[in-house]
N, C-alpha and C positions, 0 to 999 in steps of 0.2 A: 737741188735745194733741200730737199729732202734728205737727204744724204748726209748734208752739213748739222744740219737740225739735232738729229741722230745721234752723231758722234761728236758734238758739241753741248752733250746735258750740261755737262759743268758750268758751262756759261753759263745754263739758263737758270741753273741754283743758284749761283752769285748772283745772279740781278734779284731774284726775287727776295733770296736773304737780304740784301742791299734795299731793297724797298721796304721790306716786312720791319727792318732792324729802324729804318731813318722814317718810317711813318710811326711807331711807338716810341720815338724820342721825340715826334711833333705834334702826335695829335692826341696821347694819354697826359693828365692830368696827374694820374698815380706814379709816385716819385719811384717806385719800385719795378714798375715796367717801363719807366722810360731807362732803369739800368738795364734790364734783362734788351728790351728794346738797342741800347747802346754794346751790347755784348754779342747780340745777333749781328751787329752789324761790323764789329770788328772782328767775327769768324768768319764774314762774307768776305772779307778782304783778305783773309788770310786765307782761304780756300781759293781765291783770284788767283793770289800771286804763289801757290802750288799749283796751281796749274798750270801757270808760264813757265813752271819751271822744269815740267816734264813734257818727256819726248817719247813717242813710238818708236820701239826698236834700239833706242839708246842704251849705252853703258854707263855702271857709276864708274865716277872720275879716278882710276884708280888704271896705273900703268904697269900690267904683268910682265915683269920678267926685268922689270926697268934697272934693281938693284943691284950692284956691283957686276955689272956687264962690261961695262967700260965701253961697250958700242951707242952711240946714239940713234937715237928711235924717233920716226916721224911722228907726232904726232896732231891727230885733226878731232879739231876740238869741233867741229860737227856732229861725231858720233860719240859724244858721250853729252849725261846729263848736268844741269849747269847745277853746282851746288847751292849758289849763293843765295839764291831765292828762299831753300828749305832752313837753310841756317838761320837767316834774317826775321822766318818767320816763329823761329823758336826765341827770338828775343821777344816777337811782338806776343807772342804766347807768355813769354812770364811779366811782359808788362802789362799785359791784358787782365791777369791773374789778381798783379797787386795794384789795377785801379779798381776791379771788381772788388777786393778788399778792403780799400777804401772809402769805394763809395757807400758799400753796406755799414761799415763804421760811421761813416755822417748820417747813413739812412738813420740810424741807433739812434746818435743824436738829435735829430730833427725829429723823431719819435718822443723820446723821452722829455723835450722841448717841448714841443706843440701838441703830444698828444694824438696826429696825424702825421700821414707823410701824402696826406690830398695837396699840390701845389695852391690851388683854390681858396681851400680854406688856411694855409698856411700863409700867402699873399694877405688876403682879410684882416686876420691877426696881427698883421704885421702893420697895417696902413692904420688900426683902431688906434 
C-alpha cells in the first residue's frame, strides 16, 4: 500500500489541484480568483491526462530502421508511449491560454464597469 502511495504522487497533485482549482471557482467571491481558481483547475486535468499518458520503461513512438527496408517489422505498440494524450493536451494548453485571455479582458471590463470585480457587490448594483 505504501508502495502504491509512493510512486503514485501524481495522482495525489491532480486531486488536490482539482480541489484547490473547483473550491476557488465556488466558494471566492473575488472575480479574479475564481479565474486563477479556474486555471488551477484546468492544469490539474492537464497534468491527469500526462500522466496517463506515460509509461515506465517505454519508447517514443518512432520506428528505427523502419524506412526504405522493404522488410516489414513487428510492431507492439505495448512498448512504446502513447502520443495522443501529450498532443491533445497542447490544444488544451492554447485553449486554456486564450480563455485565460479572455476572461481578464471581461475582468477589464467589469472593472471599468462597476468599479469592482467583488461578485457581491456587483450582483447589488445590478438588482438597485
Amino acid at each position: 500500500m505504501i508502495d502504491t502511495l509512493s510512486t503514485h504522487y501524481n495522482y495525489w497533485v491532480f486531486a488536490f489541484l482539482l480541489v484547490v482549482g473547483l473550491y476557488s471557482m465556488m466558494a471566492k467571491n473575488n472575480l479574479m480568483k475564481k479565474l486563477i481558481g479556474m486555471n488551477i483547475f484546468q492544469w490539474a486535468i492537464i497534468l491527469y491526462f500526462i500522466s496517463i499518458g506515460a509509461k515506465r520503461g517505454a519508447q517514443i513512438p518512432i520506428v528505427a530502421g523502419a524506412h526504405g527496408q522493404g522488410e516489414e517489422l513487428a510492431i507492439h505498440a505495448a512498448e512504446y508511449i502513447n502520443p495522443l494524450p501529450h498532443v491533445l493536451m497542447l490544444t488544451a494548453i492554447v485553449v486554456g491560454v486564450a480563455t485565460t485571455g479572455i476572461s481578464l479582458a471581461l475582468l477589464i471590463a467589469i472593472y471599468k464597469k462597476y468599479d469592482t470585480i467583488e461578485e457581491d457587490e456587483i450582483i447589488q448594483r445590478l438588482q438597485q
